[in-house]
Backbone of each chain as ProteinMPNN parsed JSONL, in Angstrom:
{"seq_chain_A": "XXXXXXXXXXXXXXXXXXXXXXXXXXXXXXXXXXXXXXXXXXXXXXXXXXXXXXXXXXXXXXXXXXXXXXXXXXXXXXXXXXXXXXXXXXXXXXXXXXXXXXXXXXXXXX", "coords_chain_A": {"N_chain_A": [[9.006, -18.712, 9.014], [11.754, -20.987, 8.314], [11.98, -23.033, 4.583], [11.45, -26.557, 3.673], [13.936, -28.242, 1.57], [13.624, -28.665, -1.527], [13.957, -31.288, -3.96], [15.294, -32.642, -6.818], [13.888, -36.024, -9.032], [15.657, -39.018, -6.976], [18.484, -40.486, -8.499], [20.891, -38.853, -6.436], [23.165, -36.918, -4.797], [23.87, -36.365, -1.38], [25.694, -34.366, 0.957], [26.335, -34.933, 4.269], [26.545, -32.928, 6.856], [27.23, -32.941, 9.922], [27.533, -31.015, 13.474], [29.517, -29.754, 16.604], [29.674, -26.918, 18.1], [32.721, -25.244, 19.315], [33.378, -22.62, 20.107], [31.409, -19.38, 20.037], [31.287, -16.746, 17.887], [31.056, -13.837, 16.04], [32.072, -14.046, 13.576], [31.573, -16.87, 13.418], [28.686, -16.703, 12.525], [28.189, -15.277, 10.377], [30.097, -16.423, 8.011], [29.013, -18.824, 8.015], [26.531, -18.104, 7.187], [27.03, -17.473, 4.722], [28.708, -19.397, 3.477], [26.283, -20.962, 2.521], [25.118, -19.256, 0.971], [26.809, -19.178, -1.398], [27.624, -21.514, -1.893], [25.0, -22.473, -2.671], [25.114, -21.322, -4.899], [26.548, -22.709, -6.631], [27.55, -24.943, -9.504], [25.405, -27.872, -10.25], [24.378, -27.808, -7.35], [21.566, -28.865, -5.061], [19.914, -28.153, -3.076], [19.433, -27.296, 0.229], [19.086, -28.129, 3.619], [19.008, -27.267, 6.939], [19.653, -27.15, 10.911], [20.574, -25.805, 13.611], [20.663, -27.107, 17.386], [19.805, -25.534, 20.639], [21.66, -26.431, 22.548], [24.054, -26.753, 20.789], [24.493, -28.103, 19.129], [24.041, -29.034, 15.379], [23.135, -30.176, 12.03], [23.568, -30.054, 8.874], [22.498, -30.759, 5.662], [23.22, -30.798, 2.508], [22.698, -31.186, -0.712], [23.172, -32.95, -3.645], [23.977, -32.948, -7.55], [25.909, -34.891, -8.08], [28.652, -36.445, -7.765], [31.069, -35.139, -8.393], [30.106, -32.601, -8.462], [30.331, -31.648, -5.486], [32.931, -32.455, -5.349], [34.151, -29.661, -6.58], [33.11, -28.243, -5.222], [34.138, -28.597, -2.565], [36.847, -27.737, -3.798], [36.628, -24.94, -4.011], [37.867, -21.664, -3.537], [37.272, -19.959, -1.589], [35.211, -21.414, 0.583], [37.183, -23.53, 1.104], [38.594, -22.189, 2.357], [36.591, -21.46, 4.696], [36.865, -23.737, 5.933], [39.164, -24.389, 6.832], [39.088, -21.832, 8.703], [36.759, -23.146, 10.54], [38.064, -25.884, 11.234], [40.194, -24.763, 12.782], [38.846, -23.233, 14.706], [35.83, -22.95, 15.394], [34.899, -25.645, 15.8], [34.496, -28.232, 17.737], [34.015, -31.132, 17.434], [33.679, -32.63, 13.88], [31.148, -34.161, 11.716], [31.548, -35.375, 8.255], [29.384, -37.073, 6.13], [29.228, -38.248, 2.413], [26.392, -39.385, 0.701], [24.636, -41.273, -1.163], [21.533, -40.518, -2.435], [18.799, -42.793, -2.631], [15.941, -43.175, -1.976], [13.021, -40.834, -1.953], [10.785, -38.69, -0.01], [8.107, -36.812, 0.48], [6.157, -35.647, 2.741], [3.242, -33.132, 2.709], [1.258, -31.633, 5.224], [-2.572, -30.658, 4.957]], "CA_chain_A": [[9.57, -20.055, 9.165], [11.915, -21.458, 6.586], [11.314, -24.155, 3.848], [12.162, -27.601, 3.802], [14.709, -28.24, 0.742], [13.059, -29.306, -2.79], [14.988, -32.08, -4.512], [14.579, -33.693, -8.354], [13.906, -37.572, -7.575], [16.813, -39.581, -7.027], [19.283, -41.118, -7.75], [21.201, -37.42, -6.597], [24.008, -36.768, -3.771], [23.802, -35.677, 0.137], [26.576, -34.328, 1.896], [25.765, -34.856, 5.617], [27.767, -32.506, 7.475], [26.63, -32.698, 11.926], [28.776, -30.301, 13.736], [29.414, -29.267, 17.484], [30.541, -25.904, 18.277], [33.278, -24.825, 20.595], [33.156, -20.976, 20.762], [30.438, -18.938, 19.478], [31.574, -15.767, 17.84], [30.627, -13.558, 14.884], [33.05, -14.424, 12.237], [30.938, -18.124, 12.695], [27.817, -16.888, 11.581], [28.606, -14.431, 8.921], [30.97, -17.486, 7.721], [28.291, -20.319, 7.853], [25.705, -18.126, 5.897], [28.05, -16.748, 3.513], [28.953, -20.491, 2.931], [24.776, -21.502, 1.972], [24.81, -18.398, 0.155], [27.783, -19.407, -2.043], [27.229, -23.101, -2.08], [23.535, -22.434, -3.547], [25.695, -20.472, -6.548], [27.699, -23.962, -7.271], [27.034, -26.449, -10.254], [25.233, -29.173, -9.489], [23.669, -27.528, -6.277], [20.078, -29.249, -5.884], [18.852, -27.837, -1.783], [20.056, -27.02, 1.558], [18.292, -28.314, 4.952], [20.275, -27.087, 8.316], [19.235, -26.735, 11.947], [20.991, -26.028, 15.281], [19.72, -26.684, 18.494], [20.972, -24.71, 21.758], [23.303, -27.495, 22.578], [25.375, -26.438, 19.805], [24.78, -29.149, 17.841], [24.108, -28.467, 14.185], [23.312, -30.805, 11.041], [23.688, -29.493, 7.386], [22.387, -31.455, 4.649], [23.109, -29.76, 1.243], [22.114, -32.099, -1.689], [24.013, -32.442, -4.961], [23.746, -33.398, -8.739], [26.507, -35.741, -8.713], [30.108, -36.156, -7.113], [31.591, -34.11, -9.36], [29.816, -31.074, -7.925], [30.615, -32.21, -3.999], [34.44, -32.256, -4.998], [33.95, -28.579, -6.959], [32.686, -26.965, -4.007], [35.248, -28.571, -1.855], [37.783, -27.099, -3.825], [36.382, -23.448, -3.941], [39.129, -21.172, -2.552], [36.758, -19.304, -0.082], [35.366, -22.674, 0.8], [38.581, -24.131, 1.265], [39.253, -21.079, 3.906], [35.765, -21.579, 5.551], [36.931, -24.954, 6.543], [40.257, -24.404, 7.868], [38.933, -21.589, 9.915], [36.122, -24.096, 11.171], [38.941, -26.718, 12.158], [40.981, -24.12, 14.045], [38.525, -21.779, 15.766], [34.718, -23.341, 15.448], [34.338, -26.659, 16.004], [34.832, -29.365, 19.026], [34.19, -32.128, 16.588], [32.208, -32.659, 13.308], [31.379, -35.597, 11.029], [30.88, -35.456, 7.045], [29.503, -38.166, 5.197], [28.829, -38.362, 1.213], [25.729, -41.038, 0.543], [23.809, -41.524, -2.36], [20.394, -40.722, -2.017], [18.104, -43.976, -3.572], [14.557, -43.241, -2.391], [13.059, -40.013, -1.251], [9.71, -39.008, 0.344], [7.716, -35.491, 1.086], [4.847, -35.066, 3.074], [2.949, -31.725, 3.252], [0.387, -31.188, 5.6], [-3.07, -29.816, 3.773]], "C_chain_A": [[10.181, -20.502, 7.837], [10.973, -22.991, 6.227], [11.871, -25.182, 3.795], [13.0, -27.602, 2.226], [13.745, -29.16, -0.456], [13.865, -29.925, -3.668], [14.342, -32.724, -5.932], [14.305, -35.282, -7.48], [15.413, -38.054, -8.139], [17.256, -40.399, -8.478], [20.392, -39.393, -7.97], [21.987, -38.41, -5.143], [23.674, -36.016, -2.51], [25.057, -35.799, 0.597], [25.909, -33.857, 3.817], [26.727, -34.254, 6.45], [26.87, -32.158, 9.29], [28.079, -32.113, 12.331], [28.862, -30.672, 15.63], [30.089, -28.145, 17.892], [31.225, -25.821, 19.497], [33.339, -23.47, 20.913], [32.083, -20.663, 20.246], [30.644, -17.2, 18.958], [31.157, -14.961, 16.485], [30.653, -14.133, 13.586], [32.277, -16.024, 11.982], [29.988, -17.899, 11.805], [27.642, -16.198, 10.71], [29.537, -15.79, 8.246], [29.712, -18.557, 6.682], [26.903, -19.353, 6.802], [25.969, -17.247, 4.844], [28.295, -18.078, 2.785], [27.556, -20.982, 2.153], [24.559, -20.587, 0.902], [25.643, -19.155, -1.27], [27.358, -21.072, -2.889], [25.543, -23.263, -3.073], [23.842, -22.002, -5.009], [26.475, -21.332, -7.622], [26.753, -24.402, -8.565], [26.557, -27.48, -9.51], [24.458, -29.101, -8.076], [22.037, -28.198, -6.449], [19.521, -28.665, -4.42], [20.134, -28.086, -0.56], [19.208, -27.581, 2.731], [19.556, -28.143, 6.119], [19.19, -27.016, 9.417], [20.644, -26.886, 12.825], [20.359, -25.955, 16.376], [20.806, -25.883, 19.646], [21.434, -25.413, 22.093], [24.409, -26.893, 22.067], [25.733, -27.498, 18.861], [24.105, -29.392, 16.401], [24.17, -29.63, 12.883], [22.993, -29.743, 10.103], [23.278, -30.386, 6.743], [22.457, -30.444, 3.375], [23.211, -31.257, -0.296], [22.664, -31.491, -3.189], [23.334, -32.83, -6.374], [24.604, -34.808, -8.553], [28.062, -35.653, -7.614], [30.908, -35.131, -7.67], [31.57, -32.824, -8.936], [30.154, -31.337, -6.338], [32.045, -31.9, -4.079], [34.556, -30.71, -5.49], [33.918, -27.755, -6.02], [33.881, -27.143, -2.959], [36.464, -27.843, -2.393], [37.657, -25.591, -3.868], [36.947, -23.054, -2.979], [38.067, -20.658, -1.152], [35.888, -20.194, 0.627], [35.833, -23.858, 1.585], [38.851, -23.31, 2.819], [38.274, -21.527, 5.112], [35.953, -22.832, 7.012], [38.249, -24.914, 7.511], [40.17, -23.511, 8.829], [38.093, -22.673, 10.773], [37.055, -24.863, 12.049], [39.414, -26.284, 13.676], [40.336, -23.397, 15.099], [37.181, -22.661, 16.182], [34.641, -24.634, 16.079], [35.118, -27.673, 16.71], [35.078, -30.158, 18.131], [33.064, -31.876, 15.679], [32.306, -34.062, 12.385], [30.692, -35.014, 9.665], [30.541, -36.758, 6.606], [28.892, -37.656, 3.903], [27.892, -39.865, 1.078], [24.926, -40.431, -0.797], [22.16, -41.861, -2.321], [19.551, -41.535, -3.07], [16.518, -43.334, -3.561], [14.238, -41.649, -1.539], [11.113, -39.802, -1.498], [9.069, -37.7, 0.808], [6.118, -35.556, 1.427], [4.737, -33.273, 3.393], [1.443, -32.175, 3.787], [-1.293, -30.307, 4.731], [-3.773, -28.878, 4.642]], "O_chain_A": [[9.657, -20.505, 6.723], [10.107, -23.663, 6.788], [13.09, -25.026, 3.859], [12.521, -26.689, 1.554], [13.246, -30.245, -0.158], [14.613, -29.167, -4.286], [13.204, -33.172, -6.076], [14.384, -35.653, -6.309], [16.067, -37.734, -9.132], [16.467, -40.813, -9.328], [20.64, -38.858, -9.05], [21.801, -39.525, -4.655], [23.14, -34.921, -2.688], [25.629, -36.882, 0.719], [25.324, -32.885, 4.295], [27.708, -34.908, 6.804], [26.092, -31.244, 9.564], [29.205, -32.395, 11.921], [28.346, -31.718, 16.024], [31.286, -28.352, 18.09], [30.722, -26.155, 20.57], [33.353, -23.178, 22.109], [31.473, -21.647, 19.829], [30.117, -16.373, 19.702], [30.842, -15.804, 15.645], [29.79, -14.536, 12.806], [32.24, -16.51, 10.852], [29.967, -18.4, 10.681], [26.68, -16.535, 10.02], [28.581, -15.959, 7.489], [29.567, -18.864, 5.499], [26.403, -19.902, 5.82], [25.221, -16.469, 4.253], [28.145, -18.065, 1.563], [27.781, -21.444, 1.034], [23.893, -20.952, -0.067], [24.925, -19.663, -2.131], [26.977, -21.452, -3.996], [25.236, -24.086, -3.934], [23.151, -22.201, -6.007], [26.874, -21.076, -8.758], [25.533, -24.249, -8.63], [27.019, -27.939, -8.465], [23.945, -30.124, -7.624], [21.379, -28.148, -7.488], [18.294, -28.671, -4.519], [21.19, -28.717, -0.501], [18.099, -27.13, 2.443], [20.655, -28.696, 6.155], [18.009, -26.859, 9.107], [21.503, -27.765, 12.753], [19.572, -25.036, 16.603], [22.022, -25.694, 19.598], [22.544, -24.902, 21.947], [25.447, -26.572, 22.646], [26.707, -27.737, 18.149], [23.384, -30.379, 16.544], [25.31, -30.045, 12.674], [22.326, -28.744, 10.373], [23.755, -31.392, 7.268], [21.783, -29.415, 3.324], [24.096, -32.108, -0.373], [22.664, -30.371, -3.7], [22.12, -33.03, -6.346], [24.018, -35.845, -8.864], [28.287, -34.732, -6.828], [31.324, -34.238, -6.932], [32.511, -32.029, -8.937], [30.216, -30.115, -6.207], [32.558, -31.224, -3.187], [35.253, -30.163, -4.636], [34.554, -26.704, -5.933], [34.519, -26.183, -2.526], [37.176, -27.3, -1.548], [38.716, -24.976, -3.743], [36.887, -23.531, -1.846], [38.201, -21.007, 0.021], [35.663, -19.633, 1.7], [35.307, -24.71, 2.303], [39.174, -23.724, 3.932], [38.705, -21.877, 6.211], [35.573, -22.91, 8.181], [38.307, -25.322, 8.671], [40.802, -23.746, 9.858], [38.697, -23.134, 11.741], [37.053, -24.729, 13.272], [39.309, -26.73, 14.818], [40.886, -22.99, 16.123], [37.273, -23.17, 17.299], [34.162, -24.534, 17.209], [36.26, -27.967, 16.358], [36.249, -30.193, 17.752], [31.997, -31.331, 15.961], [33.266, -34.832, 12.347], [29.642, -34.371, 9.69], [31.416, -37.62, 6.694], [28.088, -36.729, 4.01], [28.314, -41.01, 1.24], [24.769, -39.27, -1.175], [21.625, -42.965, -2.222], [19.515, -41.14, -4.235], [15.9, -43.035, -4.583], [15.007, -41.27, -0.655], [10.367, -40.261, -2.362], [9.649, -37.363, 1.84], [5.16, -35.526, 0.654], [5.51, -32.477, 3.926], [0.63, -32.828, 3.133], [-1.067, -29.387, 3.946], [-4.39, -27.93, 4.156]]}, "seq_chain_B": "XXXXXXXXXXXXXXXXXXXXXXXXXXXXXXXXXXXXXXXXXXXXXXXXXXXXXXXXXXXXXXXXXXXXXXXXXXXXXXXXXXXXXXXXXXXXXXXXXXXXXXXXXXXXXX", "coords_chain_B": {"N_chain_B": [[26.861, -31.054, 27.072], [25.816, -33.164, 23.95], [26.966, -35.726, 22.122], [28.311, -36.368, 19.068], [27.472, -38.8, 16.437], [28.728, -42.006, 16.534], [30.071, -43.805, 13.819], [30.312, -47.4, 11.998], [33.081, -47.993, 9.298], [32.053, -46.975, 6.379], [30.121, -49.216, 3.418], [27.472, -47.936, 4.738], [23.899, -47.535, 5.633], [21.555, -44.258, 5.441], [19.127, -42.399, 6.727], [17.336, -39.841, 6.185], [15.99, -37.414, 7.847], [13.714, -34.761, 7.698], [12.14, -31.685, 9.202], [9.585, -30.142, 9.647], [7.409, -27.972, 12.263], [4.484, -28.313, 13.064], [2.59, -27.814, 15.531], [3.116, -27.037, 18.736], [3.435, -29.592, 21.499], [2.89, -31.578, 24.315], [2.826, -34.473, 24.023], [4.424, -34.687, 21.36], [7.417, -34.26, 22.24], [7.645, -36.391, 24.344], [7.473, -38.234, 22.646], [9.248, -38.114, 20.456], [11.448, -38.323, 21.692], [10.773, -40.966, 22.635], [10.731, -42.756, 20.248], [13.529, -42.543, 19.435], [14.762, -43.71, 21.434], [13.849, -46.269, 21.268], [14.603, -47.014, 18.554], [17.485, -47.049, 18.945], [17.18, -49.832, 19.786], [16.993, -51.743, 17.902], [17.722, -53.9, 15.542], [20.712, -53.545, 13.603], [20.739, -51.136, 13.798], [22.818, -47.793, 13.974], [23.439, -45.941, 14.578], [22.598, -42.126, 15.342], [22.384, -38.672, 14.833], [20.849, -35.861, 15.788], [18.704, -32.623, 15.748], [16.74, -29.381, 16.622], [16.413, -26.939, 15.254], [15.233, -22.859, 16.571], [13.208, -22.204, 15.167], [11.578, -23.932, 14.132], [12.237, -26.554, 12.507], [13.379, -28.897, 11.68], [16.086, -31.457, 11.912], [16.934, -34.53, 11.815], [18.964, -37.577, 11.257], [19.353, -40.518, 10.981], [21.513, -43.709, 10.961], [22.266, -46.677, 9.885], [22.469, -50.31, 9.102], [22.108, -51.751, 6.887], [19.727, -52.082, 3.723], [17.018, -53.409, 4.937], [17.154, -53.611, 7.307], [16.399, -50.352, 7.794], [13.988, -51.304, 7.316], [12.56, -52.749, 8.487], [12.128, -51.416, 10.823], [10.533, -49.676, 10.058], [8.268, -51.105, 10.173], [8.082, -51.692, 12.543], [5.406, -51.401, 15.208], [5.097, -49.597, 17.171], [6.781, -47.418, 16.06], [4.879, -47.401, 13.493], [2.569, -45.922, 14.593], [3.536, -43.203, 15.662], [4.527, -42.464, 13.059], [1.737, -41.946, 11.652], [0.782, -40.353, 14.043], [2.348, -37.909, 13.678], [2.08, -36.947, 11.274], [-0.81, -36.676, 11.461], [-1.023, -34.473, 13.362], [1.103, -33.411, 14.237], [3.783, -32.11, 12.235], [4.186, -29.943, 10.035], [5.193, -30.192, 7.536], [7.224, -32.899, 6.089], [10.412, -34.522, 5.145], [11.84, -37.208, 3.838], [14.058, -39.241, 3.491], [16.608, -41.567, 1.866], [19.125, -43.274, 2.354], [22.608, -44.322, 0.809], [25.337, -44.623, 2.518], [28.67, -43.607, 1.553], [31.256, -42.663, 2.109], [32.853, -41.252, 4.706], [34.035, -39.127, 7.322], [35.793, -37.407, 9.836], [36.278, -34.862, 12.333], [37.922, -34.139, 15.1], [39.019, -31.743, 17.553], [41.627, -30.763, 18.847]], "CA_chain_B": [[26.473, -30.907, 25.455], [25.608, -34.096, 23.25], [27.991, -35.947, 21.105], [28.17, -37.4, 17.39], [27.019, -40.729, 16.194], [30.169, -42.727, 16.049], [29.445, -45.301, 13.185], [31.918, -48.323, 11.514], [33.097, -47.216, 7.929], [31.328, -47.053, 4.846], [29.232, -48.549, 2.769], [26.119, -47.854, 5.662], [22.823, -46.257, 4.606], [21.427, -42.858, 6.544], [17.948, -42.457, 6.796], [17.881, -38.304, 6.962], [14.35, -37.237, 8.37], [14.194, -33.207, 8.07], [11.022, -31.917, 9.684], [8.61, -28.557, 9.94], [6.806, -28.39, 13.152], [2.964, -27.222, 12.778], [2.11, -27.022, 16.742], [4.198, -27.916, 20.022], [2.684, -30.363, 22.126], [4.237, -32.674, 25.187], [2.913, -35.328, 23.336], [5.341, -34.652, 20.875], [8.054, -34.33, 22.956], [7.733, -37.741, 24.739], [7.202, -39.376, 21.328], [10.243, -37.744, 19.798], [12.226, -39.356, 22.715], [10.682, -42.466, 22.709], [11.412, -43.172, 19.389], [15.271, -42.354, 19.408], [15.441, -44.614, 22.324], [13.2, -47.783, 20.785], [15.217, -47.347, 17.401], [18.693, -47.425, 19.136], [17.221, -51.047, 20.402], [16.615, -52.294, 16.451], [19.004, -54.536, 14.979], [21.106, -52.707, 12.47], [20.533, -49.298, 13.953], [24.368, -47.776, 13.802], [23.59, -44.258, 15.512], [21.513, -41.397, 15.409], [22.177, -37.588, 14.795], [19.548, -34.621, 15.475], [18.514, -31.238, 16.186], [15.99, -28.897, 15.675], [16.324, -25.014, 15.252], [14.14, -22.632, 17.684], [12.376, -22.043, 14.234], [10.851, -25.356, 14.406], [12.963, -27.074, 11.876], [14.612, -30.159, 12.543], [16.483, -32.749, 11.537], [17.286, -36.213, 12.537], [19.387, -38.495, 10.875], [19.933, -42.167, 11.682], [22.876, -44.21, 10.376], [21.597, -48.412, 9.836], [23.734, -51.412, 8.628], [21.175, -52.092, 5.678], [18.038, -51.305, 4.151], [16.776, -53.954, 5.388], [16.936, -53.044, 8.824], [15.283, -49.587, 7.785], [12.785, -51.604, 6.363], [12.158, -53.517, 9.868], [11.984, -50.287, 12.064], [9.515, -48.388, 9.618], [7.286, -51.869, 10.336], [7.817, -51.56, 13.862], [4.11, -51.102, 15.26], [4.911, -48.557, 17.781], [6.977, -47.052, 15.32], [4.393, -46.755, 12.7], [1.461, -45.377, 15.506], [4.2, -42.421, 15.676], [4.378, -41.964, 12.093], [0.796, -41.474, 11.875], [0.294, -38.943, 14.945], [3.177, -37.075, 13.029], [1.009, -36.876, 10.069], [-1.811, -36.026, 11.693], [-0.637, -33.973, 14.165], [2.772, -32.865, 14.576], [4.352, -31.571, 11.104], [3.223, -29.395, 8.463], [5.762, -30.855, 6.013], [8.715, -33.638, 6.354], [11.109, -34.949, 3.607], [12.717, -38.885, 3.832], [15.453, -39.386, 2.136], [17.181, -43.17, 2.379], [20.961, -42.74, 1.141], [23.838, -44.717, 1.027], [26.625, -43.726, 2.996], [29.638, -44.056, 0.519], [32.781, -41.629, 2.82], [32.532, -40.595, 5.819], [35.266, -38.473, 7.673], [35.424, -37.335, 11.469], [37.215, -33.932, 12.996], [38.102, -33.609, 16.524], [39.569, -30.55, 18.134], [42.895, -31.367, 20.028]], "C_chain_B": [[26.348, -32.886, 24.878], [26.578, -34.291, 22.561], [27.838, -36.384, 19.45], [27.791, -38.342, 17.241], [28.171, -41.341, 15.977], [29.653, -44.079, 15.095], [30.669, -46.256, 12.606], [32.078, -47.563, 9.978], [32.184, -47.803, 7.126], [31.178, -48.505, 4.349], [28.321, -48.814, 4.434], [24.986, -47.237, 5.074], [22.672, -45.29, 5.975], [19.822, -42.986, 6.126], [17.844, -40.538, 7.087], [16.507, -38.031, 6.619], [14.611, -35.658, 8.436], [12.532, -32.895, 8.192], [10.024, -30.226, 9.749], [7.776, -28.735, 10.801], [5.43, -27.894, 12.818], [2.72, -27.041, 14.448], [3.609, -27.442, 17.903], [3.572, -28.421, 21.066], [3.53, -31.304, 23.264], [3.823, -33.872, 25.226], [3.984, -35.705, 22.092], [6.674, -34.962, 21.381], [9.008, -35.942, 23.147], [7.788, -38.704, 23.47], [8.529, -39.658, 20.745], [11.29, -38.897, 20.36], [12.477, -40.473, 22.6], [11.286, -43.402, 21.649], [12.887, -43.79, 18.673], [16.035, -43.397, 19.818], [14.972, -46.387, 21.793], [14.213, -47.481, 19.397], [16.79, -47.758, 18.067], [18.378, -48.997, 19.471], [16.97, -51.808, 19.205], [17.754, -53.079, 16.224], [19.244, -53.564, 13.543], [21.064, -51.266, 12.624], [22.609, -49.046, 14.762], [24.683, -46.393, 14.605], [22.626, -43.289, 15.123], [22.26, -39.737, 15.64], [20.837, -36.589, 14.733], [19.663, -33.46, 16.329], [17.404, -30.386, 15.302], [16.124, -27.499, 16.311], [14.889, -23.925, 16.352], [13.303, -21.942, 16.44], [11.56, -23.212, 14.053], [11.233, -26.452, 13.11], [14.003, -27.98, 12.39], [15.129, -31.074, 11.509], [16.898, -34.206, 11.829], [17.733, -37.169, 11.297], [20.332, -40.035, 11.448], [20.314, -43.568, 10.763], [21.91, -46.098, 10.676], [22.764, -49.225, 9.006], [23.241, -51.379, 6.916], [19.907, -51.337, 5.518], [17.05, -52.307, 4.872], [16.307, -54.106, 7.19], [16.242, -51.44, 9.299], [13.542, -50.292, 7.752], [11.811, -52.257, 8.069], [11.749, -52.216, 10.726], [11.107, -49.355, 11.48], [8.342, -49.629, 10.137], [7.262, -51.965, 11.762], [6.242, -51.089, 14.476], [4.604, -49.856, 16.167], [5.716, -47.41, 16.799], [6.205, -46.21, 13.969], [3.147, -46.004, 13.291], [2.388, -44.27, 15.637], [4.31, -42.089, 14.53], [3.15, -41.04, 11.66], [0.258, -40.221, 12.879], [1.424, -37.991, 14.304], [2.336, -36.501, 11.731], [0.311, -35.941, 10.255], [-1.652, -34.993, 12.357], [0.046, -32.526, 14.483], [3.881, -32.022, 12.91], [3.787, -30.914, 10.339], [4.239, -29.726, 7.435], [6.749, -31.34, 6.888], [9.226, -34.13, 5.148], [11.766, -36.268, 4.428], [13.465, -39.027, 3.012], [16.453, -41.149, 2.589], [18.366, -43.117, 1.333], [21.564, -43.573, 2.292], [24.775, -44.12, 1.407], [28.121, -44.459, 1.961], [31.037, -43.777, 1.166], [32.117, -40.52, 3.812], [34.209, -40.149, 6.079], [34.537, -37.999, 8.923], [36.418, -36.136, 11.617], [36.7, -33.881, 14.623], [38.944, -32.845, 16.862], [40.745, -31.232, 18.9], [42.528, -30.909, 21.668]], "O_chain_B": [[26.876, -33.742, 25.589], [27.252, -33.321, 22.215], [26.729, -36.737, 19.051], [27.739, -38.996, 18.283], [28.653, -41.04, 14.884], [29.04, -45.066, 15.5], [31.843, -45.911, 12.738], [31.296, -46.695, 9.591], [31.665, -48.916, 7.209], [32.073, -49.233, 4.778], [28.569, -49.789, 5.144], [25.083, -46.484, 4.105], [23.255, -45.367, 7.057], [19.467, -43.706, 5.193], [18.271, -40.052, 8.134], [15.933, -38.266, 5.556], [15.554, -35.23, 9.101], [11.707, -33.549, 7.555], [10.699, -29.267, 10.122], [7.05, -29.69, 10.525], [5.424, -26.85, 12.166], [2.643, -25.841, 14.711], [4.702, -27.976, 17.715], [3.02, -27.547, 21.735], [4.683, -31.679, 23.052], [4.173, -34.581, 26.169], [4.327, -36.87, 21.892], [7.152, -36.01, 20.945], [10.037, -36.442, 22.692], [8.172, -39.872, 23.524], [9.003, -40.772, 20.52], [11.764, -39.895, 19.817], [13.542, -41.08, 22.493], [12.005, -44.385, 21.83], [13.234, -44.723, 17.948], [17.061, -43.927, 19.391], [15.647, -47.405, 21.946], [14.902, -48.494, 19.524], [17.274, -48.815, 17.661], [19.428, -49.64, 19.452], [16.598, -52.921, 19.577], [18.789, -52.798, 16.829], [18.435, -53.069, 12.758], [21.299, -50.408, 11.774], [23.293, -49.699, 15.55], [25.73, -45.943, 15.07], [21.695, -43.753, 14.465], [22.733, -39.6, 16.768], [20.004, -36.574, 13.827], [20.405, -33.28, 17.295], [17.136, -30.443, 14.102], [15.987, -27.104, 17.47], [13.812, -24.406, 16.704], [12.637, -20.98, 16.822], [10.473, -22.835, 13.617], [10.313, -27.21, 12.802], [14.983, -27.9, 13.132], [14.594, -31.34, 10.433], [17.559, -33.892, 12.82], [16.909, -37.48, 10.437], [21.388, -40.345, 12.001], [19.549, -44.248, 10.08], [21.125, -46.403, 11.574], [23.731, -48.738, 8.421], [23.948, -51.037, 5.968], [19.259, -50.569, 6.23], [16.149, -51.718, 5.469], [15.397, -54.585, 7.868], [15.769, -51.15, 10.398], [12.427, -49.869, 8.057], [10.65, -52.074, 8.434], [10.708, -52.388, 11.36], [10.814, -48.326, 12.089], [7.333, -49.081, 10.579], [6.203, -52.408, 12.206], [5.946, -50.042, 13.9], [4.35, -48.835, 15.528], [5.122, -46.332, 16.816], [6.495, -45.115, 13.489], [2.562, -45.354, 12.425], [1.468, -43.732, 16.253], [4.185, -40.866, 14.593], [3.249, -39.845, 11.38], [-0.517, -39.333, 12.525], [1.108, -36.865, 14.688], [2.182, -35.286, 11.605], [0.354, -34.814, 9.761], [-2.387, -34.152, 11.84], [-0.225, -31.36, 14.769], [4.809, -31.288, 13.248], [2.727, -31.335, 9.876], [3.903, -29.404, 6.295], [7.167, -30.824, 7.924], [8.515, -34.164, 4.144], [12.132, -36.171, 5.599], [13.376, -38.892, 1.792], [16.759, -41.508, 3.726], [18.483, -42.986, 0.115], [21.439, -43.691, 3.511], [25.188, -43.121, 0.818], [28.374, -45.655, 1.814], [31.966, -44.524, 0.862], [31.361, -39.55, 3.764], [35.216, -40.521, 5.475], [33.333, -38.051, 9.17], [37.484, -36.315, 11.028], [35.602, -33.679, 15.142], [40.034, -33.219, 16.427], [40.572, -32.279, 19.522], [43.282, -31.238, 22.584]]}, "name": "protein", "num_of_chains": 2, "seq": "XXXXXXXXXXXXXXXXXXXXXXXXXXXXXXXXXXXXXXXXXXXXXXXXXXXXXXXXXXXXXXXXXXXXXXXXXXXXXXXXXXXXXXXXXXXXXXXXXXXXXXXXXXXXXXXXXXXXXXXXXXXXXXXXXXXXXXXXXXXXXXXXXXXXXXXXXXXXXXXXXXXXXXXXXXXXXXXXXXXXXXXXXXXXXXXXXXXXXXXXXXXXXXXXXXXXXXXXXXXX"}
């Protein structure tokens, strides 16, 4: 089972990316964890949390240092590609938001 | 299939709940539900994204006007009698995170 994502404390960045897929074909998921792989290699990277359920509907949270590193990664050429295949081939609809995480909170079980 | 949270623009906060299951129960279940559906009835509640992986990893994030209106729906009594059986229960680790939404963006497929 994976791990939930380990964050410094705030005040740090979340990009909230919820998806919905429209096809389902290789090239997605060689893609999508080629992208976590990559994205973990950025500046400024601080944690990843994802799930999909069988719906096909899919949140990402990947947690930053700062804006700075959020626009960085957006511009990374292979990145850059991931997304315009996404548009054209992957995805029905998806929604990003950038928020500014203030307070944050971890329970573990003992 | 399920859709997106449609919310108004920016600034909003997010409330992003990411979750590790410890058993599966149809107490759980019904709770999960219940919740989703008593928070959409909150004042200030703006929408609601989730999903959880058949690894038992989830996420749920839900979009609010203010914190203020987080602040009301964590005091909710049936609300916090669900926190607690989560605790006790239902998770072997969760993370809270309370972030400002700053830019949001939306793709839809033609």
């Amino acid at each position: 089972m994976s791990e939930l994502a380990t964050t410094p404390e705030p005040p740090y960045y979340a990009a909230i990316f919820a998806s919905l897929r429209s096809i389902d074909d290789a090239g997605y998921a060689l893609t999508a964890e080629r992208m976590l792989e990559l994205a973990a290699q950025q500046p400024g990277f601080l944690g990843v949390d994802s799930a999909r359920d069988a719906s096909g509907l899919g949140i990402t949270v990947s947690y930053w240092r700062d804006l700075d590193s959020i626009s960085a990664w957006r511009r990374h050429a292979e990145h850059t590609a991931a997304r315009q295949a996404g548009r054209a081939r992957w995805y029905r609809c998806f929604t990003l938001r950038i928020a500014r995480v203030e307070r944050a909170h971890r329970f573990e079980a003992e």
